[in-house]
N, C-alpha and C positions, 0 to 999 in steps of 0.2 A: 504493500500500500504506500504509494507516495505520500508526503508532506503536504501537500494542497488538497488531499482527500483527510487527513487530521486536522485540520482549520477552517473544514466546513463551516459555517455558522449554521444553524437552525432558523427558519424562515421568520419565526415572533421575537422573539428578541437577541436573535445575533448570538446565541451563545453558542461553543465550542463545546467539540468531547471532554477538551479537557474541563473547562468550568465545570458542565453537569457532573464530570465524573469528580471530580474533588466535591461539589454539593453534598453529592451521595456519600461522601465517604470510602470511596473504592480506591484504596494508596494503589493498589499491584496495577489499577488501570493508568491510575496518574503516572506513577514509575515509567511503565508501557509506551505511555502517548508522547512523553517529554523525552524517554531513553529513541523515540522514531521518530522525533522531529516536530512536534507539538509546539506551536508558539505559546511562550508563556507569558507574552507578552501583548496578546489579543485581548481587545476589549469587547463585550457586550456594545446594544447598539445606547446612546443615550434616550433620556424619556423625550419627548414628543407632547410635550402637554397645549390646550388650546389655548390660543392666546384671548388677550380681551383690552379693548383700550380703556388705557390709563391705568392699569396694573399689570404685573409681571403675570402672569396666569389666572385660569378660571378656579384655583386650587389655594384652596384659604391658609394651607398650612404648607410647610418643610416636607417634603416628599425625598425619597433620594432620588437621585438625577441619573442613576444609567452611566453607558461608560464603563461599567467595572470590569476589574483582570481577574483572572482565574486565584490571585492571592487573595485576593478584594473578597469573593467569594469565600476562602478560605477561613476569612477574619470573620463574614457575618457569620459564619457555619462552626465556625471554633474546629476545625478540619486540621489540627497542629501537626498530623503527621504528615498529610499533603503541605501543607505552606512550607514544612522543611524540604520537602522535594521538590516545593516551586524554588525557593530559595536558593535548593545548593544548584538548578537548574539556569538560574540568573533571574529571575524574577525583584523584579526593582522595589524592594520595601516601602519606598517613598512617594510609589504614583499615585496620583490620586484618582477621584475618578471625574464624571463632569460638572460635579459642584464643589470638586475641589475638596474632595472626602478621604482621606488618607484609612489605609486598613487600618493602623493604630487606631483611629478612632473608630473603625467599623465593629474594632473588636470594642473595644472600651463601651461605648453606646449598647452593644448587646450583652455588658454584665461579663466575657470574656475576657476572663483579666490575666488565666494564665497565658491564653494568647499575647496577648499582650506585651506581657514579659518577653517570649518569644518573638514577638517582631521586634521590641527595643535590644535583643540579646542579639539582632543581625543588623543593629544599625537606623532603626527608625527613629526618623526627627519628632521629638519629644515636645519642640515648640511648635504643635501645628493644631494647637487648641486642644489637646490631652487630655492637661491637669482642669480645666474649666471642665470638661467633659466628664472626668473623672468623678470630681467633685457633685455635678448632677447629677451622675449615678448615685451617688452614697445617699443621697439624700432622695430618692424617686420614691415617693407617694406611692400609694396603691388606693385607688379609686375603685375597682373593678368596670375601669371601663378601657385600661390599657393592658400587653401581656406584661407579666412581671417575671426574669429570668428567673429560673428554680435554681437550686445551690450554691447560693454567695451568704454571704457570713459578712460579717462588720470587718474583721482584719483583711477580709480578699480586697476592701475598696480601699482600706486604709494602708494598704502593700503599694498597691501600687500608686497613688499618691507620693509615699514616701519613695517609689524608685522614681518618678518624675522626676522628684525635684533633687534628688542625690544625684542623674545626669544632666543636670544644667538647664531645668527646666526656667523659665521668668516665671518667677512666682505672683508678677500683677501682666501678664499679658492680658489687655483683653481677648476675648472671644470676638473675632471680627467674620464670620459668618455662623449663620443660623444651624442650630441642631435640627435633625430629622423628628420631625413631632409624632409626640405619643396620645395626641388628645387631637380630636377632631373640632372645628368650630370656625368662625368666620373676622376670628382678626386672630395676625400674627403675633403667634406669644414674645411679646416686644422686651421682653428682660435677655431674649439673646442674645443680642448683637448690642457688642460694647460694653458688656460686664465681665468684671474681674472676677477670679478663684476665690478673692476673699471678700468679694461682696458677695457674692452666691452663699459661701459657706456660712456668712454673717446671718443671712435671709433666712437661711435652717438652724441659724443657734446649733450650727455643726461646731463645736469648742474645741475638738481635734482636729478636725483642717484648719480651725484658723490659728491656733498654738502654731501648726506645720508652719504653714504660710508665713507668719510672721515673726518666726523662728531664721526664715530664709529671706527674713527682710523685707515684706511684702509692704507694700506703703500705705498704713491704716487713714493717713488723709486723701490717699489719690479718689475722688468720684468717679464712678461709673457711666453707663449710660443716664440721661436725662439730671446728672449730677448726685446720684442716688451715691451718699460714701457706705463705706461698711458699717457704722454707727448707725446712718440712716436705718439703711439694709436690718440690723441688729433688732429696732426696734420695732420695725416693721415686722420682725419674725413670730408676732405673737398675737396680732389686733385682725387678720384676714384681709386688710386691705391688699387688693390686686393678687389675691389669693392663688386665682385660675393662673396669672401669668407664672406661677411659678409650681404649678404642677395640681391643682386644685384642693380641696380635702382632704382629708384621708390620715391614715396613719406610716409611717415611713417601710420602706420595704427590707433596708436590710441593717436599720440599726434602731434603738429607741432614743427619745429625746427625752430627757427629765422635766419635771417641773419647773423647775428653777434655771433652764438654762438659757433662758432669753436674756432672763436679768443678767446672769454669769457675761450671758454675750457683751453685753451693752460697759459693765464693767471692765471686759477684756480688753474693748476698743480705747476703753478712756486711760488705763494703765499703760496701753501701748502708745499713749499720746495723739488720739483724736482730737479735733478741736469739735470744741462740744457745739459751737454756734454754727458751724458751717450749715450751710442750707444748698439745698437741692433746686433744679430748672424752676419752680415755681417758688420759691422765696422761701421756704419751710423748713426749720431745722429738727432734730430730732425732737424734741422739746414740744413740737407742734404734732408730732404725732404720736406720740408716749401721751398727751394731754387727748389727742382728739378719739384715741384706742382707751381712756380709763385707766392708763397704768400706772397703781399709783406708786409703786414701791422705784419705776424708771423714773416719772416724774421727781419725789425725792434724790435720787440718787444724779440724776440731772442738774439739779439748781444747786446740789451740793457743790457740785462741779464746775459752778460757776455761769452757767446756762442763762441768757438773759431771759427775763418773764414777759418782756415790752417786746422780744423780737416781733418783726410784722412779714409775713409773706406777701405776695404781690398781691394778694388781693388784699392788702390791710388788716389781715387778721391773727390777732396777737395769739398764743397759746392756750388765754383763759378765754379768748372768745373761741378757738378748739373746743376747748371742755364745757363751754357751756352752749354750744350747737348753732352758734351766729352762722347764720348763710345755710342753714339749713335745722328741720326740725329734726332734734332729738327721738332716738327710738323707743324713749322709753326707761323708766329705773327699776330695775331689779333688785336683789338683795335674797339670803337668807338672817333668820334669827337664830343666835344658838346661845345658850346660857353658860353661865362662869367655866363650865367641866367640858365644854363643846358639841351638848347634846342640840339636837333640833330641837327649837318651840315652835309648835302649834297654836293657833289661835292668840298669837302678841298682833296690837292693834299697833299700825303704823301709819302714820299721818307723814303726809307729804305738804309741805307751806310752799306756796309758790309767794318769795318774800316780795316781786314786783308787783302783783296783783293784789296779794293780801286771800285769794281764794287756797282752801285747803282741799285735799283729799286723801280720806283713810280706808286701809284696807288690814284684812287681818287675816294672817299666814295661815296656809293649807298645810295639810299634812306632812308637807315636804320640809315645813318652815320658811317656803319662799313667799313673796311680795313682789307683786308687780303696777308698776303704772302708768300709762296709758303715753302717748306721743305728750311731748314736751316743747313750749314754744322757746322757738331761739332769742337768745339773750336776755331771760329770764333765769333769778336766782332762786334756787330752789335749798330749804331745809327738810331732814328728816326728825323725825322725832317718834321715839321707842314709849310703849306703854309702861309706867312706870314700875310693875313689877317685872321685869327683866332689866338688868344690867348689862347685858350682852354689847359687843361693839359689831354696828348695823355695818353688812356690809354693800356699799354702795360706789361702784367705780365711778360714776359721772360725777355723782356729788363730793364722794372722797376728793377727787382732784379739782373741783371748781374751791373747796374749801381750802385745799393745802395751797392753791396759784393767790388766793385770794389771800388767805393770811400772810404769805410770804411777801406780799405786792404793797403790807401795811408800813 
């Protein structure tokens, strides 16, 4: 059999013996095809997507782009004994494919991390958005609406992280093209393009990538995309806003987060020498949204730090106008009651004073011990106030923080 009968392509998407035979896993075919003249260096055809004016495609998300080599193939396939056969056959560790997709990250993206190591152990360039890659993996959600690789462990993502940056990875490169999405929907998850490893890890209160990262000197002032710094990012990691763009819901797939580790995050950033006031593309510093998310142990830990309370974002809106819902109505006050030993009360009467109006409203706790109360108008100060046989301290994130900005403001 000649060589021009081995690199047939198949009519639908261009692909060779050898790609489908390293798919499947057939080494003695790959061996075969390459020891008879196999190009190992054939690409599939690229995608063909339809166009549409004024956007890049009729395709809302990160698809991958076609183009790929029979190694490329390898990496998504985790195929290690073939890629060594493409390998010692000459197969280029480095190619990428038509969106500019290197295997390292083919493999990394599909949770393949011994792979991985094996293409870095033949020479794959490591700055080709890796360690950002990496890093989104450790931290990947599990929604049940995307597949989630089986047998990764917390040290498998935290291995290879650490061999990134032990060959010379930039540990604040941005990410300057988009991941292949794992979530279907109709706007571009916009946190990819132009975010850092340690604003990503900051966004997950990942406290081991960012120890790494800025361990290797990762720059805890540099901002990201839309001016988003790690501190930002940090605080962000616990309030839901812009949630979806970073993987939506859910619980993490191959590590757990603690309670305490948003705070931990936020603390990390300021001991590594953040500036606490820096603010983001829309004038907003951490401060403005630790205040506009309720948290009040950030907020404290914030002003501690020297955080001004007057800052104003572009649209004029200081911190305490955050917490107290100016520019938009409030969703609402929650709260549980629990008494001195931290049992639930049932049945404590809890009044809410709305102190601008002078109108009250009380409710008295369900089973659960919780309280709730109804949409709240913006820029309006609100007290709580406990029945007075419980002494219990009410817990209330809106009000907690409109009182702690306010006292501090005296």
């Amino acid at each position: 059999m000649c060589s021009s009968d081995l690199n047939a392509p198949e009519a639908w998407q261009g692909e060779t013996a050898l790609m489908l035979a390293t798919v499947e896993h057939h080494i003695d075919v790959v061996r075969w095809l390459v020891a008879n003249g196999a190009d190992v260096h054939a690409r599939a055809v690229a995608s063909r997507l339809p166009k549409h004016p004024g956007v890049p495609s009729q395709v809302f998300v990160q698809v991958p782009a076609g183009g790929m080599t029979a190694l490329m193939f390898a990496a998504r396939e985790d195929a290690r004994e073939e890629a060594r056969a493409l390998m010692a056959a000459g197969a280029r560790v480095n190619d990428t494919d038509a969106g500019g997709v290197s295997p390292l990250l083919i493999a990394i993206h599909n949770a393949h991390f011994a792979m991985a190591h094996l293409l870095i152990d033949h020479g794959a360039d490591v700055n080709d958005g890796s360690l950002y890659a990496a890093i989104e993996m450790r931290n990947l959600k599990t929604n049940g609406v995307r597949p989630i690789p089986d047998g990764v462990d917390e040290s498998a993502t935290l291995a290879i992280i650490g061999r990134l940056l032990a060959r010379g990875v930039r540990p604040e490169a941005p990410l300057t093209r988009e991941l292949q999405a794992r979530v279907v929907g109709f706007s571009r998850p916009r946190y990819l393009s132009g975010m850092t490893p340690l604003v990503r890890a900051a966004r997950s209160a990942d406290l081991q990538s960012m120890t790494r990262l800025l361990d290797r000197r990762a720059d805890v002032r540099r901002p990201a995309a839309e001016g988003m710094t790690p501190l930002i990012a940090a605080v962000l990691g616990d309030d839901g806003l812009d949630d979806f763009d970073f993987g939506g819901r859910g619980t993490l797939a191959y590590r757990t987060r603690g309670v305490g580790d948003v705070l931990e995050a936020v603390r990390l950033c300021l001991a590594r020498g953040a500036r606490v006031d820096a603010a983001d593309q829309r004038g907003a510093t951490a401060l403005h949204y630790a205040a506009r998310a309720g948290l009040d142990e950030i907020v404290s830990l914030l002003a501690a730090h020297g955080a001004r309370l007057d800052a104003t974002d572009r649209a004029g809106l200081t911190p305490l106008d955050e917490a107290l819902g100016n520019g938009q109505k409030l969703t609402g006050i929650e709260g549980r009651v629990n008494d001195a030993s931290g049992a639930i009360v049932s049945g404590a009467t809890v009044t809410l004073l709305d102190t601008t109006s002078g109108v009250s409203v009380t409710r008295v706790t369900g089973p659960d011990g919780m309280y709730r109360f109804p949409v709240l108008e913006p820029g309006h100060v609100y007290t709580l106030e406990r029945s007075e046989e419980h002494t219990s301290e009410l817990q209330s994130l809106a009000y907690l923080v409109c009182r702690l900005l306010l006292e501090k403001k005296k």
